[in-house]
Kinemage of the C-alpha trace (Angstrom):
@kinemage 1
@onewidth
@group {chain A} dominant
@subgroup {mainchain}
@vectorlist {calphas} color= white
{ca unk a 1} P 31.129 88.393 98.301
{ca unk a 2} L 33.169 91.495 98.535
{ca unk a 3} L 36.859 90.464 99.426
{ca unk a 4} L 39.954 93.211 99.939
{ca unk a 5} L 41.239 94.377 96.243
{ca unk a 6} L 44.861 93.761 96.654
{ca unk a 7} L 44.142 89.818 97.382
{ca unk a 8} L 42.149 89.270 93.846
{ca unk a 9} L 44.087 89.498 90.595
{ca unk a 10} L 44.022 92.307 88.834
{ca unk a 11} L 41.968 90.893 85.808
{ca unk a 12} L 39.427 89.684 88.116
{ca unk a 13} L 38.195 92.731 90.142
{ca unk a 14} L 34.951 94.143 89.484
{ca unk a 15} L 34.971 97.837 91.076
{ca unk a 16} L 31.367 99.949 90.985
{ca unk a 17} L 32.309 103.077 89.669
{ca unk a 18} L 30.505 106.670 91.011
{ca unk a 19} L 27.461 106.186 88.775
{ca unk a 20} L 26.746 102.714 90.251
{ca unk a 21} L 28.073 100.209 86.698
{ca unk a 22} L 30.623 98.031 87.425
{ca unk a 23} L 33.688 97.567 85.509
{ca unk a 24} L 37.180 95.631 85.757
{ca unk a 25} L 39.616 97.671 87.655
{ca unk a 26} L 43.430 96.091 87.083
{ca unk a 27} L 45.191 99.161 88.418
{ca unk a 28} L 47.525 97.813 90.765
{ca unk a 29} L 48.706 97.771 93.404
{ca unk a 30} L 45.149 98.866 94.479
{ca unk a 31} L 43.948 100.686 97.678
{ca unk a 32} L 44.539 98.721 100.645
{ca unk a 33} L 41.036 98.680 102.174
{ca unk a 34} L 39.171 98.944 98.647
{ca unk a 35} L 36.662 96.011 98.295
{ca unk a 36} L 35.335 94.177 95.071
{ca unk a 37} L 32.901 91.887 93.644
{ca unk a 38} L 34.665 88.556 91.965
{ca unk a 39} L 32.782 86.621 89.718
{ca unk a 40} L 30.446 83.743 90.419
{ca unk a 41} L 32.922 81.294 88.963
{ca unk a 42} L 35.751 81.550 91.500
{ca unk a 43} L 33.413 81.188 94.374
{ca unk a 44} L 31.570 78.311 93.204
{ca unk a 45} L 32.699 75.188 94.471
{ca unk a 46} L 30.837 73.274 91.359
{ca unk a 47} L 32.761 75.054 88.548
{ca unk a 48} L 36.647 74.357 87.877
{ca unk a 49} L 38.940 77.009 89.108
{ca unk a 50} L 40.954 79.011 86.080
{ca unk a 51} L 44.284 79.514 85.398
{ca unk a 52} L 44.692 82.773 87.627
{ca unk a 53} L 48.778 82.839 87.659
{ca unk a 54} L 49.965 81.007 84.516
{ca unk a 55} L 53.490 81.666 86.042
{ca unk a 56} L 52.452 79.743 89.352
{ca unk a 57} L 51.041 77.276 87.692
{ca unk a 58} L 54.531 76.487 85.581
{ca unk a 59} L 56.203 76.564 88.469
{ca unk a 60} L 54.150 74.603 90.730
{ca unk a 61} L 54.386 71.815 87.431
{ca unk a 62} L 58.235 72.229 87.803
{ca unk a 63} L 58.909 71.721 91.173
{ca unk a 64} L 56.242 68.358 91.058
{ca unk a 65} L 58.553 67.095 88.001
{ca unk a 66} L 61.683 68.150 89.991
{ca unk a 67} L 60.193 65.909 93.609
{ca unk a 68} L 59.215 62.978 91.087
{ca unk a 69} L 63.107 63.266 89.866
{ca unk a 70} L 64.529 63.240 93.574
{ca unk a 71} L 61.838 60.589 95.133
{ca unk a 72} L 62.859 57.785 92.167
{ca unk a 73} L 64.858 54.968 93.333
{ca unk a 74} L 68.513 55.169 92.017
{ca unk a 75} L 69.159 51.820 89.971
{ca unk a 76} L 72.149 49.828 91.212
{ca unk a 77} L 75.740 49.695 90.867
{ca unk a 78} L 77.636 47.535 88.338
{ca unk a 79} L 80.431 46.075 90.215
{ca unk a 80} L 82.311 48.043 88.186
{ca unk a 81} L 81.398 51.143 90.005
{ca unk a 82} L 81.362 50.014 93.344
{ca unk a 83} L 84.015 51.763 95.904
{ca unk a 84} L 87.785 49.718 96.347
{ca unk a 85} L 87.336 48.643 99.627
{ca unk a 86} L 90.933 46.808 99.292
């Protein structure tokens, strides 16, 4: 598998360099049309997916705790509270 540069993250690229080795290339932004090799473990469907944006990952953990927050039911009134409706 060879995908586009600029859609892997910057620790995961594998670039061959002139004399044919390959080696992690995190420059970045990279060349639009350069390809590289990822490693076996984000391909495989059989082996659990790291942590590739910690920073996603917080927020994606935020806004589930924040759509928990809105979806509970609101407990009810005390008389005491409710509107004067004269």
């Amino acid at each position: 598998m060879s995908p586009l540069a600029h859609v892997v993250p910057a620790e995961y690229r594998w670039i061959e360099t002139s004399d044919g080795r390959m080696t992690v290339y995190g420059v970045c932004p990279p060349n639009p049309f350069q390809r590289c090799r990822i490693e076996h473990r984000l391909a495989c469907p059989e082996q659990a997916l790291p942590d590739l944006w910690p920073w996603l990952t917080s927020l994606r953990g935020e806004n589930a705790r924040q759509a928990e927050r809105l979806n509970e039911p609101e407990a009810p009134r005390t008389p005491e509270e409710w509107p004067d409706a004269g």
